[in-house]
SESEMAR-487588 format. One record per atom (N, C-alpha, C, O, CB): z, y, x; residue in one letter. Coordinates in steps of 0.2 Angstrom, whole numbers, plus 5000, padded with zeros to 4 digits. Atoms other than C-alpha are relative to their C-alpha. Glycine has a CB too. Layout:
# SESEMAR-487588
ZYXA...
END
This chain:
# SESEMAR-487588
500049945004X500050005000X500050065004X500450075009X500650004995X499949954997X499550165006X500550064998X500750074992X499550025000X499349955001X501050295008X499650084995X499050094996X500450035011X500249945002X500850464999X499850075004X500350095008X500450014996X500249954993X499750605010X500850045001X501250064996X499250074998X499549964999X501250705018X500150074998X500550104995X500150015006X500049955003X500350845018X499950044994X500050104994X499750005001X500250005008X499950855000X500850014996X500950044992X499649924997X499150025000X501950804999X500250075000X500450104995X500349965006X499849944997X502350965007X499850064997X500250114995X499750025007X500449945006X501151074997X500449994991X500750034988X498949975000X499850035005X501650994982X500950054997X501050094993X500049925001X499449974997X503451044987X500350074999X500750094995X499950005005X499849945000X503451204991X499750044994X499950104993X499850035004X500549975006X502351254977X500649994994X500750034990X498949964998X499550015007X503751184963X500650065003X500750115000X500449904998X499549974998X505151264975X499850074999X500350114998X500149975005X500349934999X504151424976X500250044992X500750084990X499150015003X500149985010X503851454954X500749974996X500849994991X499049944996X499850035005X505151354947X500750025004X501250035000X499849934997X499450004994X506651364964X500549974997X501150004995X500250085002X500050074999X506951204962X500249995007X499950015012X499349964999X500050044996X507851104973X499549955004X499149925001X500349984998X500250074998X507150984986X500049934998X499649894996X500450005004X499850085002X508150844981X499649994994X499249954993X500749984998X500450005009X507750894961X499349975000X499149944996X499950074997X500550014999X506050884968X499549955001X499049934999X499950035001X500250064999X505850734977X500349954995X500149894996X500049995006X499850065004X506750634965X499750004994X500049964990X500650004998X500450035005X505350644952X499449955001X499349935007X499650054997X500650054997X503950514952X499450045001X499350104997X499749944996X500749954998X502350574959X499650034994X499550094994X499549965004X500449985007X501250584941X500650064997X500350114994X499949934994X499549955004X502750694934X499950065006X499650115004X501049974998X500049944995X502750814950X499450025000X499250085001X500349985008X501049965000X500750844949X499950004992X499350014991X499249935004X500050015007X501050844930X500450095000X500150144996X500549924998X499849925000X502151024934X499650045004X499550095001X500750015004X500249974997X501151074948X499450034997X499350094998X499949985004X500550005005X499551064936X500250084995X499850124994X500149924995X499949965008X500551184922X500150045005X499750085004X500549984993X500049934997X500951304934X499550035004X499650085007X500550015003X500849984998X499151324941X499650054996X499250104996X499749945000X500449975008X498551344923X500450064999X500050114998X500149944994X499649945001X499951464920X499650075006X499350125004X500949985002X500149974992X499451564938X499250004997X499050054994X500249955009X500749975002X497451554933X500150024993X499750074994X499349965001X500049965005X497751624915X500350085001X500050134998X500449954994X499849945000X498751764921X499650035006X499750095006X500749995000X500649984993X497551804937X499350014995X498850054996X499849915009X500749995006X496151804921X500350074997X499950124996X499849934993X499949955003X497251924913X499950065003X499750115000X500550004997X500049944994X497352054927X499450025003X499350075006X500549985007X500649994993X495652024936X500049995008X499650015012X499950065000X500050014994X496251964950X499549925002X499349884998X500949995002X500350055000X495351834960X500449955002X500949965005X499550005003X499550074997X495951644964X499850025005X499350055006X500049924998X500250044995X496151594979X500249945004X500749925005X500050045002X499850065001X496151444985X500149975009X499749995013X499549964996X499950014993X496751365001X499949935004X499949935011X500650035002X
END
C-alpha cells in the first residue's frame, strides 16, 4: 500500500489550520476523504468570494 503523498499532507494541513485554526492533532485525526472533503468547501468558499470582489485565483 502506498503511503499518503507528504507533501499534499502538509498542504492539506496548513490550509485547514490556516481557515478554520484547527489544531494539528484535530487535523490529523480525521480520515483522509473527510480532510479533502473540508479542504474542498473552503476552496469553494475562497473562489465564490474572490468572484465576488474580482480578484484573481491563484494557484500554486
Amino acid at each position: 500500500m502506498l503511503g499518503y503523498p507528504l507533501d499534499q499532507l502538509h498542504q492539506e494541513v496548513a490550509y485547514l489550520a490556516y481557515h478554520f485554526h484547527w489544531h494539528y492533532e484535530s487535523i490529523m485525526a480525521m480520515e483522509h476523504s473527510q480532510r479533502r472533503r473540508w479542504v474542498e468547501e473552503v476552496a469553494q468558499i475562497n473562489r465564490r468570494l474572490n468572484a465576488q470582489t474580482g480578484q484573481i485565483e491563484l494557484r500554486g
